[in-house]
N, C-alpha and C positions, 0 to 999 in steps of 0.2 A: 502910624498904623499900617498894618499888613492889606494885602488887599483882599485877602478872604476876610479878614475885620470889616472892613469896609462893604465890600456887599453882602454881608450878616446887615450891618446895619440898613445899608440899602433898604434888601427882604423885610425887614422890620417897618423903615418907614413905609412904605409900597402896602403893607398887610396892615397898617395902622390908616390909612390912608381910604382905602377900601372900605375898610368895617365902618369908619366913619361916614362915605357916602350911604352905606346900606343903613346905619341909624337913621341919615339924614331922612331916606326913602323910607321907612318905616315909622318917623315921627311924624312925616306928610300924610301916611296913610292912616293913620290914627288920630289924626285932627281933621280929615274926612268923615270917619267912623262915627266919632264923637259928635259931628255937625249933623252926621244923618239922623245918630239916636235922637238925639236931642229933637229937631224936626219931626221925628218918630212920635216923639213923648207928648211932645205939644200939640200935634196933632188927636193923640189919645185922650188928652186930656180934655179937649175941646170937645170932641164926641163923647166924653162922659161928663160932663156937666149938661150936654143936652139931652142925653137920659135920663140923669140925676131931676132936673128940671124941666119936663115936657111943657109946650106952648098949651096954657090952659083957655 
Protein backbone atom coordinates (compact mmCIF):
# COMPACT_ATOMS: atom_id res chain seq x y z
CA UNK A 1 0.00 0.00 0.00
CA UNK A 2 0.94 3.79 -0.73
CA UNK A 3 1.19 5.79 2.18
CA UNK A 4 -1.48 8.24 1.32
CA UNK A 5 -3.61 4.73 1.33
CA UNK A 6 -2.48 4.24 4.43
CA UNK A 7 -3.32 7.38 6.17
CA UNK A 8 -6.77 7.38 4.40
CA UNK A 9 -7.07 4.51 6.38
CA UNK A 10 -5.57 5.71 9.35
CA UNK A 11 -8.29 9.14 8.96
CA UNK A 12 -10.95 6.30 8.93
CA UNK A 13 -9.94 4.43 11.84
CA UNK A 14 -9.24 7.75 14.18
CA UNK A 15 -13.10 9.06 12.73
CA UNK A 16 -14.42 5.49 13.51
CA UNK A 17 -12.92 5.51 16.75
CA UNK A 18 -14.25 8.86 17.82
CA UNK A 19 -17.89 8.40 16.84
CA UNK A 20 -17.73 5.39 18.71
CA UNK A 21 -16.63 7.00 22.12
CA UNK A 22 -19.46 9.82 21.41
CA UNK A 23 -22.08 6.79 21.13
CA UNK A 24 -20.52 5.31 24.09
CA UNK A 25 -21.16 9.01 25.95
CA UNK A 26 -24.42 9.37 24.53
CA UNK A 27 -25.79 5.64 25.42
CA UNK A 28 -24.42 6.62 29.22
CA UNK A 29 -26.49 9.66 28.88
CA UNK A 30 -29.60 8.05 28.06
CA UNK A 31 -29.58 5.34 30.66
CA UNK A 32 -29.23 8.38 33.02
CA UNK A 33 -32.39 9.77 31.29
CA UNK A 34 -34.32 6.70 31.39
CA UNK A 35 -33.33 6.12 35.24
CA UNK A 36 -34.56 9.70 36.08
CA UNK A 37 -37.93 9.29 34.07
CA UNK A 38 -38.56 6.23 35.40
CA UNK A 39 -37.91 7.59 39.11
CA UNK A 40 -40.13 10.59 37.72
CA UNK A 41 -42.95 8.04 36.88
CA UNK A 42 -42.87 6.37 40.11
CA UNK A 43 -42.94 9.00 41.88
CA UNK A 44 -46.17 10.24 39.99
CA UNK A 45 -47.53 7.43 40.35
CA UNK A 46 -47.41 7.18 44.09
CA UNK A 47 -48.85 10.70 44.37
CA UNK A 48 -51.72 9.72 42.32
CA UNK A 49 -52.94 6.74 44.05
CA UNK A 50 -52.91 8.83 47.06
CA UNK A 51 -55.42 11.22 45.41
CA UNK A 52 -57.11 8.59 43.79
CA UNK A 53 -57.50 7.15 47.48
CA UNK A 54 -57.58 9.72 50.18
CA UNK A 55 -56.96 8.45 54.04
CA UNK A 56 -60.77 8.13 54.98
Amino acid sequence: MEKGQLEAIDLIINVLREHEKNLDNLLDRLDTLIETISTIMARMEYFYEKIETPAQ
